[in-house]
Legacy VTK file of the C-alpha trace (Angstrom):
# vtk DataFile Version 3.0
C-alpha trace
ASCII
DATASET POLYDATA
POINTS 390 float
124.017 104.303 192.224
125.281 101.637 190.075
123.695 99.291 187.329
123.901 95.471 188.180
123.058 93.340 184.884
122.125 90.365 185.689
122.588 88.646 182.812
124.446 89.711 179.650
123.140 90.905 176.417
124.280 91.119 173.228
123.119 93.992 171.034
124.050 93.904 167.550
123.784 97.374 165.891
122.934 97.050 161.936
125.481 99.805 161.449
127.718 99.747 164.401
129.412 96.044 164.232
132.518 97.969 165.486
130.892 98.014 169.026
129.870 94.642 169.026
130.680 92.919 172.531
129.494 89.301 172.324
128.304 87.701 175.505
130.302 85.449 177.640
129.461 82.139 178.648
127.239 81.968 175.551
123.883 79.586 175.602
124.709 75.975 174.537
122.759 76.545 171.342
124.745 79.120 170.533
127.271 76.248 169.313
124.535 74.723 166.750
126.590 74.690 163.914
124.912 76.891 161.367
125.510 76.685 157.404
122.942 79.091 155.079
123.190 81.093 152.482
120.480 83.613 152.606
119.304 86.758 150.752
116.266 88.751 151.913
114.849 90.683 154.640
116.267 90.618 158.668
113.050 88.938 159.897
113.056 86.283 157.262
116.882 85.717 158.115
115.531 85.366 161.656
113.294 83.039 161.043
115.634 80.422 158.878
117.748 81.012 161.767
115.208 79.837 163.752
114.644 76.389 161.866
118.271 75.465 161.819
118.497 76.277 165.728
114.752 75.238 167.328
115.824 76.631 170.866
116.434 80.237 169.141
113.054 82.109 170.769
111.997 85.204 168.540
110.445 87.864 170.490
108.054 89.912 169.195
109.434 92.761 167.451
109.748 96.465 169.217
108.751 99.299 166.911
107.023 99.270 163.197
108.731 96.420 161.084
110.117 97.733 157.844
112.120 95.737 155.467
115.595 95.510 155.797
117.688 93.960 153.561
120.410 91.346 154.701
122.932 88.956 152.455
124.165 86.065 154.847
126.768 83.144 153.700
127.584 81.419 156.698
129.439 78.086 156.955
129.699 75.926 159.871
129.601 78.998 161.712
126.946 80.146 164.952
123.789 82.004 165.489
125.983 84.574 166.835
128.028 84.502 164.012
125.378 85.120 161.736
123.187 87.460 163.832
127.035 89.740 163.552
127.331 89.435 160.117
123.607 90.554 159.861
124.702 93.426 162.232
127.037 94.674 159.683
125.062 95.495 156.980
122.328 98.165 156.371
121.914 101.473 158.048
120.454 102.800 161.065
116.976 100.957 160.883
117.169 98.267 163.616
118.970 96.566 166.169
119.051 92.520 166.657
119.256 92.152 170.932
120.398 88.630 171.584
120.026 86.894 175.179
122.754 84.065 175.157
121.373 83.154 178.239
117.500 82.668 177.747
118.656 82.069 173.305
116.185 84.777 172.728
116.576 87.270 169.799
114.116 90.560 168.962
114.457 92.793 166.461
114.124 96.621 167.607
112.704 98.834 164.472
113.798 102.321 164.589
112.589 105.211 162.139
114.959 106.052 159.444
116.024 109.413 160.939
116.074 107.896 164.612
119.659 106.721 165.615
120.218 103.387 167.390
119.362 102.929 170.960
121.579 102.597 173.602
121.806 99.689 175.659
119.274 99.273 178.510
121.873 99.352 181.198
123.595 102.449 180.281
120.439 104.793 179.500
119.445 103.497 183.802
123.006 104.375 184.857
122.867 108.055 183.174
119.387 108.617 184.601
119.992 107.333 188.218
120.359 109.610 191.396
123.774 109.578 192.305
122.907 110.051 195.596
120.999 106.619 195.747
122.122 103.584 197.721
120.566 100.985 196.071
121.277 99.349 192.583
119.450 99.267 189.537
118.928 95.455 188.240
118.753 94.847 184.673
116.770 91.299 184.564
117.620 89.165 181.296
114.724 90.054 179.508
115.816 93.804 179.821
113.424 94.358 182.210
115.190 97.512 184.212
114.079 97.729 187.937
114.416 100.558 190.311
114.608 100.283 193.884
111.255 102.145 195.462
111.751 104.910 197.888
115.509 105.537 196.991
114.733 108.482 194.992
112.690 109.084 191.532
113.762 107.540 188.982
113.912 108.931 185.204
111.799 107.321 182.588
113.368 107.420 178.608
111.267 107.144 176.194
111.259 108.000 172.211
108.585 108.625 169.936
106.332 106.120 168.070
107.265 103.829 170.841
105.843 102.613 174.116
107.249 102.115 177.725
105.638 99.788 179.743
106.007 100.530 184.048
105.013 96.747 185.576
103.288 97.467 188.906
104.127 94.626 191.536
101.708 91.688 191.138
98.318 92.402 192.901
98.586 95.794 193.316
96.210 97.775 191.312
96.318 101.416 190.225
93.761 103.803 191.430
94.777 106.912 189.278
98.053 108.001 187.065
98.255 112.028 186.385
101.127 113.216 183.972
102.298 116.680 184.706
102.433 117.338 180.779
98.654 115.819 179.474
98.761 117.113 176.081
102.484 115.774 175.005
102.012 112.474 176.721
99.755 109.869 176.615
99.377 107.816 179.482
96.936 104.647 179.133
96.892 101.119 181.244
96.630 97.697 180.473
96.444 94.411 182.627
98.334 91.042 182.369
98.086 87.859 184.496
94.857 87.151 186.670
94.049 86.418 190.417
97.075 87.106 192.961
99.878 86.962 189.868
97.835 89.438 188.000
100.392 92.886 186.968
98.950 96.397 186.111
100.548 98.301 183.844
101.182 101.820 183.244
102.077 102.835 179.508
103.624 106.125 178.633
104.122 107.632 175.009
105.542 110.934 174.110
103.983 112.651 171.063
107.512 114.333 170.253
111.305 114.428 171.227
113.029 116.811 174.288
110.149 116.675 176.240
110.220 116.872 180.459
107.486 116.510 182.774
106.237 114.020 185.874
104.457 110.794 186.556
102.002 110.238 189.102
100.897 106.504 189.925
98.367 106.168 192.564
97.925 102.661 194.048
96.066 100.721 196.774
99.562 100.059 198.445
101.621 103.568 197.611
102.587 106.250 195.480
105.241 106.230 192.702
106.893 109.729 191.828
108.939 109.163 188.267
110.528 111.719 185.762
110.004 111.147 182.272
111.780 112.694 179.547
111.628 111.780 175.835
114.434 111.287 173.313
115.175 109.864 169.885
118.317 108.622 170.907
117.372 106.141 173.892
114.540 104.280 174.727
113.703 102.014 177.623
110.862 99.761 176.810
110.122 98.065 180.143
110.734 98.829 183.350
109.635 98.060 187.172
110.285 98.245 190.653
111.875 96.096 193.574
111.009 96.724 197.035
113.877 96.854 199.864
111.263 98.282 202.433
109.039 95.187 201.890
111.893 92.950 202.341
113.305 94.546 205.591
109.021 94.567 207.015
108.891 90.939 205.723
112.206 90.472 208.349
111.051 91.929 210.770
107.446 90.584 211.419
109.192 87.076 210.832
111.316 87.917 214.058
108.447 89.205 215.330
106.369 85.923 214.684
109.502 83.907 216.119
109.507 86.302 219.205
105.321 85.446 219.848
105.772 81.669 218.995
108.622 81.461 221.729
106.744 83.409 223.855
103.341 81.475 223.509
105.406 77.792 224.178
107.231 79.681 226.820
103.374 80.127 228.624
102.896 76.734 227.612
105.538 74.837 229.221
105.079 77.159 232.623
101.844 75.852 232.402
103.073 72.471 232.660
104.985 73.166 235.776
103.558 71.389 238.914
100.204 72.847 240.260
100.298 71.578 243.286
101.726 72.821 246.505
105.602 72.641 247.591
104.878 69.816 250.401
103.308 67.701 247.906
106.498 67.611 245.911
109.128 64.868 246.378
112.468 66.470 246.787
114.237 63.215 248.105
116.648 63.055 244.383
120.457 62.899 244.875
123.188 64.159 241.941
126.607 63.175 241.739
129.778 64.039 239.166
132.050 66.313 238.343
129.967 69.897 240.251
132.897 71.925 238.005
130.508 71.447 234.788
128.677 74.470 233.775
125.630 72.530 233.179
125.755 70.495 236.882
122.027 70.630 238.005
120.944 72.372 240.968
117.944 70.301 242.077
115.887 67.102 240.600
112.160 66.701 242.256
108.971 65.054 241.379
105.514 65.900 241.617
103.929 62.168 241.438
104.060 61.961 237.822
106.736 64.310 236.161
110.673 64.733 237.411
111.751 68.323 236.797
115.624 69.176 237.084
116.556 72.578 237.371
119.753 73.789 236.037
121.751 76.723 236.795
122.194 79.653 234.576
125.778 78.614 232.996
123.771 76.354 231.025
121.945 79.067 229.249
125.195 79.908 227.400
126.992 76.327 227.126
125.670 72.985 225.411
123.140 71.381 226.490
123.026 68.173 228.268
121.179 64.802 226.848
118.927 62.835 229.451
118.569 59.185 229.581
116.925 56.679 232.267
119.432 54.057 233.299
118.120 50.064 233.846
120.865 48.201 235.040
123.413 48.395 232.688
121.248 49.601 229.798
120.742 53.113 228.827
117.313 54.024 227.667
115.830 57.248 225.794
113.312 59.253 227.571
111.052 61.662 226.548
111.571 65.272 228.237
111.440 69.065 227.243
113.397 71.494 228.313
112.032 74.866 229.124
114.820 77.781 228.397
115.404 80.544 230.571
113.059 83.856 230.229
115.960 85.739 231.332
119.832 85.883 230.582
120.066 85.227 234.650
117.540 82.531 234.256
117.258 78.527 235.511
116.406 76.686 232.492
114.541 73.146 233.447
114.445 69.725 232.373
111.095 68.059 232.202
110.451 64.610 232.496
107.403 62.760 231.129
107.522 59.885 233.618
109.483 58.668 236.951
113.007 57.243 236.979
115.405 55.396 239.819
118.061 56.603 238.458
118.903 59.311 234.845
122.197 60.207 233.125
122.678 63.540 231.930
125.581 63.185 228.968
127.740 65.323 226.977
130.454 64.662 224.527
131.758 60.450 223.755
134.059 58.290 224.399
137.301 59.935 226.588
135.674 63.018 226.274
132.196 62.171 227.882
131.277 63.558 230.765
128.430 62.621 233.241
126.160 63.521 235.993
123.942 61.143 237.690
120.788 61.825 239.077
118.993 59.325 241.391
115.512 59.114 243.298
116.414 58.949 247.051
119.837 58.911 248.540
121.492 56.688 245.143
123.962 53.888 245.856
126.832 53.588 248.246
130.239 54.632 248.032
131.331 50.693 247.189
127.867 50.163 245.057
127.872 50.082 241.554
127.197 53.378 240.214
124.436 51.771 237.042
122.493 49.882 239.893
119.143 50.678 240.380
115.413 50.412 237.955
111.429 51.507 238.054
LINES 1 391
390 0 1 2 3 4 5 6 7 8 9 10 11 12 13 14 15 16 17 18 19 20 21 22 23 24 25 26 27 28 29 30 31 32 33 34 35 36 37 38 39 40 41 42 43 44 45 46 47 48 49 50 51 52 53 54 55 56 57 58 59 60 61 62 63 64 65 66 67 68 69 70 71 72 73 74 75 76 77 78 79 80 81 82 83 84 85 86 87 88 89 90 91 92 93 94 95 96 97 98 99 100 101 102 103 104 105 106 107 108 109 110 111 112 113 114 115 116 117 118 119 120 121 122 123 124 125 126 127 128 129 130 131 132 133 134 135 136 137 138 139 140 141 142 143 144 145 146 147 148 149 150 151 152 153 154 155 156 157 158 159 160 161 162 163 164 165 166 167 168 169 170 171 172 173 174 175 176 177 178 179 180 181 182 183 184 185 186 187 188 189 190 191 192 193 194 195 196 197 198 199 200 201 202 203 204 205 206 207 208 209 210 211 212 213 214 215 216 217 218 219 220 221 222 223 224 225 226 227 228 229 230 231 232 233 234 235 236 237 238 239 240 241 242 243 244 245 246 247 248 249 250 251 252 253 254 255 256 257 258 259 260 261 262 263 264 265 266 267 268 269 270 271 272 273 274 275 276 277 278 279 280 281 282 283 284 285 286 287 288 289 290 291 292 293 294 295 296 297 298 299 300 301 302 303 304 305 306 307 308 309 310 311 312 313 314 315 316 317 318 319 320 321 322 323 324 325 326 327 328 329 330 331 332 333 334 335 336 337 338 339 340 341 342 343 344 345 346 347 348 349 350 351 352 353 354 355 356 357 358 359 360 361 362 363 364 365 366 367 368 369 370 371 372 373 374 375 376 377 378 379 380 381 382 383 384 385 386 387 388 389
């Protein structure tokens, strides 16, 4: 299994500015220029940050905010610029995550004896089944999503903090059972209403180096995920995507197609003439070129409608367009075609009204070639071939 991020984040470690990797193809406000000379706590830096640079969204902070000192002189520098130099100072207390791509910022709190988390992306790839086929998204908020049914994912949390599962929208939870009750608490909470509306599942550890199970029991399945608790990594949201549903989804669409072809398939054969065969006129003559694929086998009428059938070739070549000729005009008429049930089928043209004389056309110009179809015996071998009307 591999991690796909799907957009890039920037974490800036307060005591690891070594590892800084800033993100590429940074958010246009990103380029603000930014001039301040600042001396106080991180959040308060944020938050000038925030004036020069409107666009800058704060988050809400992760963890318990404690004061953390910063110094910033910045000159016609970035809010990347100064978010690193904040990154450089202080010890192992928070971590700024920057979004270039949404210009979000949050500050992440961490005990003083807790070291700094590791990224989102790289705590998912460690915990994945290698024996998965499906990838693990990272979304830009750091949302991490597992694919359901391709194993059981592992759940990292640390102490003093909360991870929040997202159920899919709509579904509600009947019942969540942790293997390990007494070191874990496991609560809910709801967000959204109506058909948007997500349940949530959130799971604290009351200490480090802790293993145990998850149990979520819903009105549409059942999850199965490991949870383990650290002080080094911590993944504070995560969810699920559904390949299953997307393949079902497929499939009853096909389905659907298959029943709607099906239903104007019994619609057009009841169309076809009721009546009996020495009722029907069968007096219609066709000349061209009989070396087309698409050259029709019969034209009839019942009184009211002119149906042409056409051989089987057609079922796998283009299809012809019909038009009534007057003279030397050609006119549009309305027809259907009914397709072949089978591979070995006749397909048929269907026309809403009489004619003296049709055209059935393909291609233009030097490359057009034509069949005629006319009621009766058609023209003579010295008449005009156009001749002819209602």
């Amino acid at each position: 299994m591999t991690t796909k991020k799907m957009t890039i984040r920037t974490v800036f470690p307060i005591a690891a500015a070594a590892c800084l990797t800033l993100a590429q193809g940074a958010h246009a406000a990103a380029n603000t220029p930014v001039s301040m000379n600042f001396n106080g706590d991180a959040l308060a830096a944020i938050r000038a940050l925030q004036a020069i640079d409107p666009s800058l969204q704060v988050l809400a902070p992760l963890g318990r905010p404690i004061p953390v000192p910063v110094r910033l002189n910045v000159q016609n520098g970035s809010v990347q610029d100064a978010l690193s130099t904040m990154g450089a100072q202080g010890g192992t207390t928070l971590d700024i995550v920057y979004s270039s791509a949404a210009n979000t910022v949050r500050l992440v709190y961490h005990s003083p004896d807790m070291p700094p988390m590791q990224t989102i992306p790289d705590v998912a790839a460690r915990a994945a089944k290698p024996d998965s086929k499906m990838d693990i998204v990272t979304e830009d908020d750091g949302m991490v999503r597992f694919p359901f049914g391709y194993g059981n994912p592992t759940l990292t949390c640390a102490v003093l903090a909360a991870c929040d599962i997202s159920m899919q929208p709509g579904e509600t939870v009947r019942d969540a059972k942790a293997g390990d009750n007494a070191r874990w608490i496991i609560s809910r909470a709801d967000s959204g209403a109506g058909a948007t509306s997500v349940t949530h599942v959130v799971v604290k550890p009351k200490r480090p180096n802790l293993h145990t199970d998850l149990k979520v029991y819903t009105d549409r399945r059942t999850y199965t995920i490991m949870l383990e608790s650290s002080d080094k990594n911590y993944m504070p949201t995560v969810g699920f995507y559904y390949p299953q549903d997307s393949a079902v989804i497929w499939g009853k669409r096909v389905d659907d197609d298959a029943a709607a072809q099906k239903r104007e398939d019994d619609r057009t054969i009841a169309s076809m003439p009721n009546v009996r065969p020495d009722q029907l006129n069968l007096n219609y003559t066709i000349k061209g070129d009989k070396s087309v694929p698409w050259f029709p086998i019969r034209a009839f009428d019942d009184g009211s409608h002119v149906y042409i059938e056409m051989p089987t070739e057609m079922n796998s070549n283009e299809t012809p367009v019909l038009m009534e000729q007057v003279g030397k005009d050609l006119h549009m008429v309305n027809f259907r075609v009914k397709p072949a049930r089978k591979a070995d089928g006749h397909a048929y043209f269907m026309v809403d009204k009489l004619f003296q004389h049709a055209v059935m056309i393909i291609g233009v110009g030097s490359d057009q070639t034509k069949v005629d179809i006319y009621k009766g015996d058609g023209p003579g071998f010295f008449s005009w071939a156009g001749a002819g009307g209602n």
